[in-house]
Backbone as ProteinMPNN parsed JSONL, in Angstrom:
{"seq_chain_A": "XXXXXXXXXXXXXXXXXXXXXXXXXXXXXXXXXXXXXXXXXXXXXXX", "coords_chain_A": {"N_chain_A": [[41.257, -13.173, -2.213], [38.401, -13.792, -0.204], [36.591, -12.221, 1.955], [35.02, -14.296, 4.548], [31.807, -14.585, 6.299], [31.768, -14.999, 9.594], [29.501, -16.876, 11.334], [28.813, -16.799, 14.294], [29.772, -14.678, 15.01], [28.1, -12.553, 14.706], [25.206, -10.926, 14.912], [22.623, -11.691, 13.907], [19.68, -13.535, 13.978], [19.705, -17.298, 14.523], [17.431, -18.761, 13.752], [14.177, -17.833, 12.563], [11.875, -16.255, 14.931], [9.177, -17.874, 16.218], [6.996, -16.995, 17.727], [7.913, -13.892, 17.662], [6.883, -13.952, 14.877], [4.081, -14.36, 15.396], [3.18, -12.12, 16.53], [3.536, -10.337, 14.714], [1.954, -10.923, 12.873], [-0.913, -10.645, 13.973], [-0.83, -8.238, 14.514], [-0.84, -7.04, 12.131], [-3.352, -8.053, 11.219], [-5.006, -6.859, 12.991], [-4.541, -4.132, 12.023], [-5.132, -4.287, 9.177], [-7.691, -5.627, 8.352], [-9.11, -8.629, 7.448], [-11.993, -8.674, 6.525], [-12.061, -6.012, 5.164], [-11.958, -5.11, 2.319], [-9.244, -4.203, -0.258], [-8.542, -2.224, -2.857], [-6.554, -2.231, -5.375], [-5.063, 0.108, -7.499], [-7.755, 1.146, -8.05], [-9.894, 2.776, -10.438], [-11.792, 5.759, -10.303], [-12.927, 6.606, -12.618], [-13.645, 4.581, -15.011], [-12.226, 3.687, -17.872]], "CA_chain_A": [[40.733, -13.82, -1.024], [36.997, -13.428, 0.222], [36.086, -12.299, 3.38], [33.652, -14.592, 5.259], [31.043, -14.1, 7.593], [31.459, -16.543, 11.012], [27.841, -17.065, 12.262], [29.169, -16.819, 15.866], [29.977, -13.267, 15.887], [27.207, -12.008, 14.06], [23.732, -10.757, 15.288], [21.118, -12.329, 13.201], [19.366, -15.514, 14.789], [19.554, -18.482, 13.494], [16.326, -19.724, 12.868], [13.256, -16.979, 12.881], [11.538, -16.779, 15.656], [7.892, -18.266, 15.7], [6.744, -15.82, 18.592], [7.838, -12.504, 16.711], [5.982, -14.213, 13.948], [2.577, -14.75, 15.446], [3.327, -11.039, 17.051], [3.418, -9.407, 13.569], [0.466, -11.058, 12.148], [-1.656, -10.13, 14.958], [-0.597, -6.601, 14.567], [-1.302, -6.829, 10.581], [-4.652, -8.443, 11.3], [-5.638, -5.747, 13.815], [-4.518, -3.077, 11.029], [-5.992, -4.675, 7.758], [-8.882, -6.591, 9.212], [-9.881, -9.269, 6.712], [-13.041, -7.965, 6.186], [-12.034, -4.934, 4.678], [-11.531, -4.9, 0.774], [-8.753, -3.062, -0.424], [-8.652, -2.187, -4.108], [-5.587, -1.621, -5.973], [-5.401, 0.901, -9.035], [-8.866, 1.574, -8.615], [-10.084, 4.6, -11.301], [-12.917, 6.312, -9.825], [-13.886, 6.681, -13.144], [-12.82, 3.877, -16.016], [-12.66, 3.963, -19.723]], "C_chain_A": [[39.401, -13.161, -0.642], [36.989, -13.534, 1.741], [34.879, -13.537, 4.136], [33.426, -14.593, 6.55], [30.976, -15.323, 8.407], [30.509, -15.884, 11.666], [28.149, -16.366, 13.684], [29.166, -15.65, 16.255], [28.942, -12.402, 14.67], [25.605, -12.266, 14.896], [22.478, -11.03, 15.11], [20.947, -13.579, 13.937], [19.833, -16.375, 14.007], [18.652, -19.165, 12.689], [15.022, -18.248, 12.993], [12.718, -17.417, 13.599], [9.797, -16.39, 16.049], [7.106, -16.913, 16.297], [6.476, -14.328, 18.148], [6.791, -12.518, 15.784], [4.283, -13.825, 14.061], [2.309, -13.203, 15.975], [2.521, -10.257, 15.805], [2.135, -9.868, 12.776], [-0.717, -10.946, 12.997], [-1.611, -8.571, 14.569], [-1.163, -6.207, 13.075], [-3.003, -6.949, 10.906], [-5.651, -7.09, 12.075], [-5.539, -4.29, 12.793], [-5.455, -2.768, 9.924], [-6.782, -5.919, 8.25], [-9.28, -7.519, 7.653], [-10.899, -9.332, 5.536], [-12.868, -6.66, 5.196], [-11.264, -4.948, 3.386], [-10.72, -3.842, 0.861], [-8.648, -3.367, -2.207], [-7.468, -1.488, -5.098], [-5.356, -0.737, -7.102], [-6.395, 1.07, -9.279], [-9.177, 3.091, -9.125], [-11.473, 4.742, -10.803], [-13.808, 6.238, -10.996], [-13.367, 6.072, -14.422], [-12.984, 4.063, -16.912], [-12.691, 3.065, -20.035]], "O_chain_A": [[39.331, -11.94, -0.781], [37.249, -14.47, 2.496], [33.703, -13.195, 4.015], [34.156, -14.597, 7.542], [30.384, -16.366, 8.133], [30.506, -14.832, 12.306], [27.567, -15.325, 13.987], [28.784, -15.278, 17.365], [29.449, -11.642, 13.845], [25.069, -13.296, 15.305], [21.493, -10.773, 15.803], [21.77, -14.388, 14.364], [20.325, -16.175, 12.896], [18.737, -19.796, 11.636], [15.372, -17.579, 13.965], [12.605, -18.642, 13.625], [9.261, -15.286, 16.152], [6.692, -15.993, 15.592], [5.421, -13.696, 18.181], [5.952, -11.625, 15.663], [3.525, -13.278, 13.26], [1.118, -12.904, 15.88], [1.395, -9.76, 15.812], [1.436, -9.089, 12.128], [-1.718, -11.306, 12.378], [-2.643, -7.929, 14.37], [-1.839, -5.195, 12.891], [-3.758, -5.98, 10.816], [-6.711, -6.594, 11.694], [-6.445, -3.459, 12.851], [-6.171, -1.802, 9.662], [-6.317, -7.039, 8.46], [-9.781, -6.838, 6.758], [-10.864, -9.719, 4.368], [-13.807, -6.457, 4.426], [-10.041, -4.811, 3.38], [-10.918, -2.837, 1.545], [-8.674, -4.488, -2.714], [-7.553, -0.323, -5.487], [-5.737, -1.45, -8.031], [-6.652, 1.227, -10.473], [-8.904, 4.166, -8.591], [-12.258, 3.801, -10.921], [-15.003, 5.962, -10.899], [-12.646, 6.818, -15.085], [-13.999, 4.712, -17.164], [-12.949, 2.83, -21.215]]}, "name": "protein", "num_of_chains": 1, "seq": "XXXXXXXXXXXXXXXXXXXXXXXXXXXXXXXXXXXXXXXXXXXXXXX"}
């Protein structure tokens, strides 16, 4: 027999919520501005 999980008594939302959303990409944006190249695995000095 499998346990399952009833929605009802569980803490997660239901749907994500847009608000938080527009929160956290504000907060990213203000961090990593656009503008600002970032460069992954760059070698200072390549072969």
């Amino acid at each position: 027999m499998t346990d399952r999980i009833d929605p009802e008594q569980t803490d997660v939302p239901a749907a994500p919520d847009p608000d938080l959303d527009e929160e956290l990409d504000e907060a990213l944006d203000d961090s990593f501005p656009a503008s600002d190249p970032v460069s992954i695995d760059r070698r200072e000095d390549p072969q």
